[in-house]
PyMOL Python script that loads the backbone (N, CA, C, O; Angstrom):
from pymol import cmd

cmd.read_pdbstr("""\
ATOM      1  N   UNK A   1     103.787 116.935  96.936  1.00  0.00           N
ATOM      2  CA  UNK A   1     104.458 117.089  98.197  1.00  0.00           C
ATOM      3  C   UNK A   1     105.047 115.733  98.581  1.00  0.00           C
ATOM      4  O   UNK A   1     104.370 114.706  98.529  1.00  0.00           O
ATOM      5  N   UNK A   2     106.268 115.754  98.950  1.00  0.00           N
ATOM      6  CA  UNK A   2     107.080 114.622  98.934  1.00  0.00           C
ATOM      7  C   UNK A   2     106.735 114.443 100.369  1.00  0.00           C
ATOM      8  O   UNK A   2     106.783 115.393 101.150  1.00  0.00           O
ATOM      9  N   UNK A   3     106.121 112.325 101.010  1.00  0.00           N
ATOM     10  CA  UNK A   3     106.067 112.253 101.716  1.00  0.00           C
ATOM     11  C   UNK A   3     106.860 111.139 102.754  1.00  0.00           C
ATOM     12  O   UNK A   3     106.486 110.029 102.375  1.00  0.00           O
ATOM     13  N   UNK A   4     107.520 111.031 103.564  1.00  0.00           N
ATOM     14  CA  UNK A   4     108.538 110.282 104.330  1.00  0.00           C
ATOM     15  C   UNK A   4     108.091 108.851 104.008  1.00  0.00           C
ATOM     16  O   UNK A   4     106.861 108.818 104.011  1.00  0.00           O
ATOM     17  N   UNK A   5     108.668 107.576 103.713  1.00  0.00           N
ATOM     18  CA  UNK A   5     108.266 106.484 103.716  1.00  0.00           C
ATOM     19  C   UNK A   5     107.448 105.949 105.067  1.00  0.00           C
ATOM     20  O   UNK A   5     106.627 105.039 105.175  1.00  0.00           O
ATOM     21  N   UNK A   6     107.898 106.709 105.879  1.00  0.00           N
ATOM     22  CA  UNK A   6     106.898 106.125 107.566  1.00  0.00           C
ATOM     23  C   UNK A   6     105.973 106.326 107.230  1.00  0.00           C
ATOM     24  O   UNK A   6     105.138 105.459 106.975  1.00  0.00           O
ATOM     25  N   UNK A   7     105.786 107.684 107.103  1.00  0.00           N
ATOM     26  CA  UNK A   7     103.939 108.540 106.525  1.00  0.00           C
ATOM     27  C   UNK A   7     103.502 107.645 105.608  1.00  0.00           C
ATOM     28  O   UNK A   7     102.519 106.989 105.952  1.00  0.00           O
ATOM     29  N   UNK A   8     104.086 107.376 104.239  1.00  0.00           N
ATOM     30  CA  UNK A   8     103.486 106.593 103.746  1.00  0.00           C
ATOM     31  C   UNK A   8     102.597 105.163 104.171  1.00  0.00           C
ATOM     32  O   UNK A   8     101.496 104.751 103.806  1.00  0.00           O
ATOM     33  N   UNK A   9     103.760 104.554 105.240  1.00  0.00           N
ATOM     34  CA  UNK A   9     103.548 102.969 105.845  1.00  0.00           C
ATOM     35  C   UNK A   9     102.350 102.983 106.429  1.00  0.00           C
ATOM     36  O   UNK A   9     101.471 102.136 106.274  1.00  0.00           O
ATOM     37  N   UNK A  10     102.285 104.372 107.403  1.00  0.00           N
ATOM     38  CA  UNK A  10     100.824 104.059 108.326  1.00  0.00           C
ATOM     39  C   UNK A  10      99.929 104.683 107.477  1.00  0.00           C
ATOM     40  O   UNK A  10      98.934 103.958 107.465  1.00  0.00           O
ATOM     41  N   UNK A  11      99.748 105.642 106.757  1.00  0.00           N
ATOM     42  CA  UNK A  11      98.782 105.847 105.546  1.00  0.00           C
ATOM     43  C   UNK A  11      98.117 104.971 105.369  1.00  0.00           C
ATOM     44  O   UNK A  11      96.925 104.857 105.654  1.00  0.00           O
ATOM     45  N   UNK A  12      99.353 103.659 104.486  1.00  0.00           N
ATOM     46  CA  UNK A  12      98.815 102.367 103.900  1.00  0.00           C
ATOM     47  C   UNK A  12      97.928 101.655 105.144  1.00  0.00           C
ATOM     48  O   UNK A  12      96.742 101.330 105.099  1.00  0.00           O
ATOM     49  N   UNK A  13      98.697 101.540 106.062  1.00  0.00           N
ATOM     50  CA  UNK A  13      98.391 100.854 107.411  1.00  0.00           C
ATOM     51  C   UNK A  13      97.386 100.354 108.061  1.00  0.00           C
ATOM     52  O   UNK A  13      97.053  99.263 108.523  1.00  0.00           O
ATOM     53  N   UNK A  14      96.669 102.228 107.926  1.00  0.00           N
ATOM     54  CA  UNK A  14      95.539 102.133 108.677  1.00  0.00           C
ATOM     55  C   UNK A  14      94.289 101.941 107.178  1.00  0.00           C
ATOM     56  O   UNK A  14      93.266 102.232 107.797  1.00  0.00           O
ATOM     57  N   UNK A  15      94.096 101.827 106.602  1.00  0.00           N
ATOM     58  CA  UNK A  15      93.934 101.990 105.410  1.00  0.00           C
ATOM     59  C   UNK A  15      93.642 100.162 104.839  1.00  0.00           C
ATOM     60  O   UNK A  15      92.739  99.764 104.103  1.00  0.00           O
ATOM     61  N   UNK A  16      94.700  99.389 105.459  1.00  0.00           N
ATOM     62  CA  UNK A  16      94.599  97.766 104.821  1.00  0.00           C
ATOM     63  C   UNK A  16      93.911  97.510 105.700  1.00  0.00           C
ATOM     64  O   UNK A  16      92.970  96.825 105.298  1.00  0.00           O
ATOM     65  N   UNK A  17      93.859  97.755 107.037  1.00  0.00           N
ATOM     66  CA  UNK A  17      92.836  97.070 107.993  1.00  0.00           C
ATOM     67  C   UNK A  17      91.589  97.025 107.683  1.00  0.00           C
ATOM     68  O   UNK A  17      91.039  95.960 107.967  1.00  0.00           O
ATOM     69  N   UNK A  18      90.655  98.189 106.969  1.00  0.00           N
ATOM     70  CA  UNK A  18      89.873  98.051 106.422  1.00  0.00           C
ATOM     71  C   UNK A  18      89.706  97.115 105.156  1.00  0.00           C
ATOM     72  O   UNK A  18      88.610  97.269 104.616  1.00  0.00           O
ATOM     73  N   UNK A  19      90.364  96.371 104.676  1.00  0.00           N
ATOM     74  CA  UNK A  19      90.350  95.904 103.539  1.00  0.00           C
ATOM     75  C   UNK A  19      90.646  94.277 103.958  1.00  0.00           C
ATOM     76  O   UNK A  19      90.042  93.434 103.294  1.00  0.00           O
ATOM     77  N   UNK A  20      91.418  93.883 104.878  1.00  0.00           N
ATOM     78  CA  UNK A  20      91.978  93.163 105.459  1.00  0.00           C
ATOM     79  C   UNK A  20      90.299  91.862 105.528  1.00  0.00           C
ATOM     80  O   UNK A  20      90.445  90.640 105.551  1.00  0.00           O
ATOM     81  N   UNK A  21      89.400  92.309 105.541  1.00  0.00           N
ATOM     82  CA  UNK A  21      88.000  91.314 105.266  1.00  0.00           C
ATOM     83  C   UNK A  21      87.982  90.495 103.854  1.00  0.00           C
ATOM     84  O   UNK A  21      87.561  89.403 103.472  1.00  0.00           O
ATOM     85  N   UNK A  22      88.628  91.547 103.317  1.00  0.00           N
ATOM     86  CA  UNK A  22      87.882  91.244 101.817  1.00  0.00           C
ATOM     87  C   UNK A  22      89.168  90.591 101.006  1.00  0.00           C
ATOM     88  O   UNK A  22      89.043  90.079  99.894  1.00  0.00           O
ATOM     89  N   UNK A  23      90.321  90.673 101.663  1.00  0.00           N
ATOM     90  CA  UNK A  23      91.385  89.937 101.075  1.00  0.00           C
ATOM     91  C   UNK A  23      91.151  88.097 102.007  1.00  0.00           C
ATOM     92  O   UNK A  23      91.374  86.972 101.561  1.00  0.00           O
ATOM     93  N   UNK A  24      90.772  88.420 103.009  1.00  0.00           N
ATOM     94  CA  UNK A  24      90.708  86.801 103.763  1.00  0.00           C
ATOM     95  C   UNK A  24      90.008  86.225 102.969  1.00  0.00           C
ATOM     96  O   UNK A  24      90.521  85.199 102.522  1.00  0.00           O
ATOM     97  N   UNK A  25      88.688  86.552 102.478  1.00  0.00           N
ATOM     98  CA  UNK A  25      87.422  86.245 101.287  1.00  0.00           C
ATOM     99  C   UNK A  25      88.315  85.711 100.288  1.00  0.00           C
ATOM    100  O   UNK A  25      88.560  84.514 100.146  1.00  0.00           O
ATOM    101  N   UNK A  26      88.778  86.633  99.622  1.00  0.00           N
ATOM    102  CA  UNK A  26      89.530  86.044  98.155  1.00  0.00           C
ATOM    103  C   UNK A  26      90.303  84.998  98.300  1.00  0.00           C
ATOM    104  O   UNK A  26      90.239  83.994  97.591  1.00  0.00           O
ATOM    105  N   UNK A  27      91.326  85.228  99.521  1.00  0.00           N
ATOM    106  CA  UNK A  27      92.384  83.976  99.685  1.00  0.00           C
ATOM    107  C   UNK A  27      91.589  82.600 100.012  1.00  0.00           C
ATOM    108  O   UNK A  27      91.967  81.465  99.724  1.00  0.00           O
ATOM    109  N   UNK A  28      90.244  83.022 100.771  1.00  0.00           N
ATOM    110  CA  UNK A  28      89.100  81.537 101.050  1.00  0.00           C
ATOM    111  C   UNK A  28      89.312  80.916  99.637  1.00  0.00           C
ATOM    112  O   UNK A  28      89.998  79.941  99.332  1.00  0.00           O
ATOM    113  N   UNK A  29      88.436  81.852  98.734  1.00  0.00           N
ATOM    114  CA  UNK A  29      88.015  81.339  97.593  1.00  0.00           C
ATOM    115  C   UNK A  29      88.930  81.009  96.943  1.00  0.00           C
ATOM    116  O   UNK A  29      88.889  79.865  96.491  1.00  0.00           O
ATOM    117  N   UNK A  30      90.354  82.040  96.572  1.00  0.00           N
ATOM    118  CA  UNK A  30      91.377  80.959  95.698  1.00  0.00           C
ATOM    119  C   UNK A  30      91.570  80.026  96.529  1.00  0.00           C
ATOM    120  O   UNK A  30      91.711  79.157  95.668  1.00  0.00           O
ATOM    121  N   UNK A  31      91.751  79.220  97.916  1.00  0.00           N
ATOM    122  CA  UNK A  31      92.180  78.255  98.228  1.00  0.00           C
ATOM    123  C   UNK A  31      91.086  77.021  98.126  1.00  0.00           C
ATOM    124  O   UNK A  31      91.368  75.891  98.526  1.00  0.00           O
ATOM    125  N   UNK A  32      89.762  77.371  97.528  1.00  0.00           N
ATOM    126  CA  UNK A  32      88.819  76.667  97.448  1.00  0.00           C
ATOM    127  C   UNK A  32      88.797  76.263  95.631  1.00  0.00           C
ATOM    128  O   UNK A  32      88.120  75.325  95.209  1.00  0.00           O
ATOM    129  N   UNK A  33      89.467  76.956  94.911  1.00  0.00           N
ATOM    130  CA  UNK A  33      89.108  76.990  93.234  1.00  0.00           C
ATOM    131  C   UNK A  33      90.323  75.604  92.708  1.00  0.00           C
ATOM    132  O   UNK A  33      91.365  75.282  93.279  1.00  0.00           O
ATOM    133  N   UNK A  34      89.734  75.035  91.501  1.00  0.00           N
ATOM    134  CA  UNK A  34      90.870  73.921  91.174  1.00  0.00           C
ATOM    135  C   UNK A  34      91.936  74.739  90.888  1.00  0.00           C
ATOM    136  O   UNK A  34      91.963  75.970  90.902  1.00  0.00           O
ATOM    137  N   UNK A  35      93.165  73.649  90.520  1.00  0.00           N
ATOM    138  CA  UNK A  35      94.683  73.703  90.242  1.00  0.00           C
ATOM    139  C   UNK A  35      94.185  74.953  89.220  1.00  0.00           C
ATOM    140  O   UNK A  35      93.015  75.098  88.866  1.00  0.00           O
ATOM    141  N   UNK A  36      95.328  75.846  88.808  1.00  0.00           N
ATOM    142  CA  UNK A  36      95.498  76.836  87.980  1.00  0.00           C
ATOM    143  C   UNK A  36      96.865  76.580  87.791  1.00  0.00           C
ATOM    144  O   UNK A  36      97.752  76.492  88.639  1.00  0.00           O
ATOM    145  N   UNK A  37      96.960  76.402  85.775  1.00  0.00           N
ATOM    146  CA  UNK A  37      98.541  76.284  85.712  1.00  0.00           C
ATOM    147  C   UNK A  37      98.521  77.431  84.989  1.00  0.00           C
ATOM    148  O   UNK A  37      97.652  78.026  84.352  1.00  0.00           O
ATOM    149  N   UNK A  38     100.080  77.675  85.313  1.00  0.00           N
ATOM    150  CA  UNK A  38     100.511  79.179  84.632  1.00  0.00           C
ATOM    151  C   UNK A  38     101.907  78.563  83.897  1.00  0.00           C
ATOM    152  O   UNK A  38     102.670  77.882  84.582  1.00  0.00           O
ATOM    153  N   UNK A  39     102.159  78.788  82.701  1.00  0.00           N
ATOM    154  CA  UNK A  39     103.316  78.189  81.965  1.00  0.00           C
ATOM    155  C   UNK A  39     104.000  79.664  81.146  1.00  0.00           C
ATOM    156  O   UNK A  39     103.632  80.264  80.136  1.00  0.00           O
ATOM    157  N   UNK A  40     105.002  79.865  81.984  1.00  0.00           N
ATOM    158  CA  UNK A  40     105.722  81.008  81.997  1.00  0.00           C
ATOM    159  C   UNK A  40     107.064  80.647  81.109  1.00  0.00           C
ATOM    160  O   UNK A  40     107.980  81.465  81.016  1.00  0.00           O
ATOM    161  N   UNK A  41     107.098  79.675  80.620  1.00  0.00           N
ATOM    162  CA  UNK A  41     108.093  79.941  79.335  1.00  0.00           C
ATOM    163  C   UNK A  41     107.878  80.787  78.666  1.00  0.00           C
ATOM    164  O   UNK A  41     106.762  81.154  78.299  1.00  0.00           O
ATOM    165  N   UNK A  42     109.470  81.495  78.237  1.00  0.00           N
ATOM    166  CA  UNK A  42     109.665  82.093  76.970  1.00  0.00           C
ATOM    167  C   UNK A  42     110.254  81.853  76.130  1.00  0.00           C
ATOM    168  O   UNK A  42     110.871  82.744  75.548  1.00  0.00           O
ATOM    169  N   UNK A  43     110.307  80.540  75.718  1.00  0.00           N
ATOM    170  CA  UNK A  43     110.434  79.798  74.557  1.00  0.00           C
ATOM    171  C   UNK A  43     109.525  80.048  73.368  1.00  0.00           C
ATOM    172  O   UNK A  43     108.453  80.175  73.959  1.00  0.00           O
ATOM    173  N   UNK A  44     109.326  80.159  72.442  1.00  0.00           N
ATOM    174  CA  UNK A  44     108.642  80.465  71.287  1.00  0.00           C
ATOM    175  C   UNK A  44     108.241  78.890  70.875  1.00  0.00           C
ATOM    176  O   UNK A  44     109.109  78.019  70.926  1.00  0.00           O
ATOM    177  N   UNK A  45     106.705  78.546  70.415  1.00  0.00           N
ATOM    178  CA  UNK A  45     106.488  78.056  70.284  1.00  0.00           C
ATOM    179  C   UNK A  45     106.959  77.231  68.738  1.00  0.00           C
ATOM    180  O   UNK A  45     105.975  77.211  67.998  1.00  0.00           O
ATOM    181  N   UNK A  46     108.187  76.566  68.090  1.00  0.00           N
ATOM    182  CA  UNK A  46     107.827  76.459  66.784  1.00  0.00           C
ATOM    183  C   UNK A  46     107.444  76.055  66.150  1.00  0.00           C
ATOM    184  O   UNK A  46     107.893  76.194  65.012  1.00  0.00           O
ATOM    185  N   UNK A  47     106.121  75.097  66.433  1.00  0.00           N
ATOM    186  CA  UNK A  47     105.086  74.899  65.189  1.00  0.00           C
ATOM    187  C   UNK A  47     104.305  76.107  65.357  1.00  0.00           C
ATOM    188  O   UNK A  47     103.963  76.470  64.232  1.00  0.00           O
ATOM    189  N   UNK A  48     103.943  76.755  66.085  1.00  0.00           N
ATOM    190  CA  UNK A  48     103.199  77.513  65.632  1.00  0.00           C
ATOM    191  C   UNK A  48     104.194  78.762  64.915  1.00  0.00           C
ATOM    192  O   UNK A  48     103.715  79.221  63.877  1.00  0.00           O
ATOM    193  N   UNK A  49     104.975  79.111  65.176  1.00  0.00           N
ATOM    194  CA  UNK A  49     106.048  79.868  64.760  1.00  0.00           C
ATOM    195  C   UNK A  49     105.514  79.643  63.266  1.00  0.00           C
ATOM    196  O   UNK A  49     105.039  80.625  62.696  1.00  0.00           O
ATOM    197  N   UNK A  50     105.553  78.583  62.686  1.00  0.00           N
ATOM    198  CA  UNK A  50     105.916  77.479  61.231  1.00  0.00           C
ATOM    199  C   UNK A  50     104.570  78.064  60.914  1.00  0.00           C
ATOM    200  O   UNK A  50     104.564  78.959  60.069  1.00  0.00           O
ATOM    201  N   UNK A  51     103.394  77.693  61.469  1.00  0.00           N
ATOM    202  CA  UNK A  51     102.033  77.802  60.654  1.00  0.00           C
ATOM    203  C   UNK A  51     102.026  79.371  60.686  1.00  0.00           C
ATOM    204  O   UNK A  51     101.961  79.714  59.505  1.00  0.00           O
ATOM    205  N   UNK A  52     102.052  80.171  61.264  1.00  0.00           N
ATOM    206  CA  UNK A  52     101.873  81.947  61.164  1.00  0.00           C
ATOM    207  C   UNK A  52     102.901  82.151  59.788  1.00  0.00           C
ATOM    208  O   UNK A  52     102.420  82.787  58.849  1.00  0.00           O
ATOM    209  N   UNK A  53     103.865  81.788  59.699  1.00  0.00           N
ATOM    210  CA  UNK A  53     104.506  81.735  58.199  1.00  0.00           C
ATOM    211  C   UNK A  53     104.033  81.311  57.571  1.00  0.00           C
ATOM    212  O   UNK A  53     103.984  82.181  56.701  1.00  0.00           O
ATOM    213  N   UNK A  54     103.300  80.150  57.044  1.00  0.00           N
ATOM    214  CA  UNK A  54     102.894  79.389  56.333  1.00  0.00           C
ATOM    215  C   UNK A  54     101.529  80.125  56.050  1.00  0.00           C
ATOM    216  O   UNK A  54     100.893  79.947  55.011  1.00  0.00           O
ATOM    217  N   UNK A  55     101.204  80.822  56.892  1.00  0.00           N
ATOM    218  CA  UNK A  55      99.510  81.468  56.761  1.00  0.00           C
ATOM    219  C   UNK A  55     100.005  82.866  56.043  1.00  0.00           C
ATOM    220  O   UNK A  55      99.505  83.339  55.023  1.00  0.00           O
ATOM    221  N   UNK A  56     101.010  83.378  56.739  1.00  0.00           N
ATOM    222  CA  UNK A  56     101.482  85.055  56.264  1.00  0.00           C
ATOM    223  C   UNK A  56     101.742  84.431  54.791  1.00  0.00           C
ATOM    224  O   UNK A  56     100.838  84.701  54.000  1.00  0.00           O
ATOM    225  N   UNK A  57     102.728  83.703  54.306  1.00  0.00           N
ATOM    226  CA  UNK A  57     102.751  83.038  52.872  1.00  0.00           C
ATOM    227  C   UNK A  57     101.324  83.530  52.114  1.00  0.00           C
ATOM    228  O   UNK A  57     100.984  84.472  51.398  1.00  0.00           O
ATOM    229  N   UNK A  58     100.744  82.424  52.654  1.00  0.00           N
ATOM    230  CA  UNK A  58      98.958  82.209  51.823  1.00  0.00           C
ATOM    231  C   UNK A  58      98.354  83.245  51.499  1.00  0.00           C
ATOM    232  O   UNK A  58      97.516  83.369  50.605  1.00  0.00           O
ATOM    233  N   UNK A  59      98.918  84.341  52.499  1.00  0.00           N
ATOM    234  CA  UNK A  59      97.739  85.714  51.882  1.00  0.00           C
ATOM    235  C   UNK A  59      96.695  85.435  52.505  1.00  0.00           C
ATOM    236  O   UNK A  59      96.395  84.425  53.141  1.00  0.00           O
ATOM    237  N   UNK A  60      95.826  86.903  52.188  1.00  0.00           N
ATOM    238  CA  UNK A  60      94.338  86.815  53.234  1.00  0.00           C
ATOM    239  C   UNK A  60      93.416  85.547  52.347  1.00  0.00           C
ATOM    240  O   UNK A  60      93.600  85.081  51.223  1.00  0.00           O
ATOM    241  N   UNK A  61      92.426  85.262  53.341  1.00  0.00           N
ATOM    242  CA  UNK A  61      91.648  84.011  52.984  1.00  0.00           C
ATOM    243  C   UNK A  61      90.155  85.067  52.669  1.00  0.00           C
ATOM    244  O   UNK A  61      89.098  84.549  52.311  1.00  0.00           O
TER     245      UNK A  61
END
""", "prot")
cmd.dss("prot")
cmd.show_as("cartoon", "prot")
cmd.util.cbc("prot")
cmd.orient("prot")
């Protein structure tokens, strides 16, 4: 049953308030945890590129 995006909103709505504890918690704690790096290149690495060839070459060990 297809429902109006409003219906949906307060659905969600009333629904996050309850939850709304347990997300303040998490955001405490990530703002309490060290640096976290995230390295989102998609560059291909090529030495390792080089050694996975060099290993596929060799055959199983």
């Amino acid at each position: 049953m297809p429902l109006p995006a409003a219906t949906q909103w307060e659905l969600v709505e009333a629904a996050a308030s309850k939850l709304q504890p347990a997300f303040d918690a998490l955001v405490n704690q990530a703002a309490q945890a060290p640096v976290l790096h995230n390295d989102d290149t998609v560059m291909k690495v090529l030495a390792l590129t080089r050694e996975q060839v060099q290993a596929a070459a060799a055959g199983p060990r």
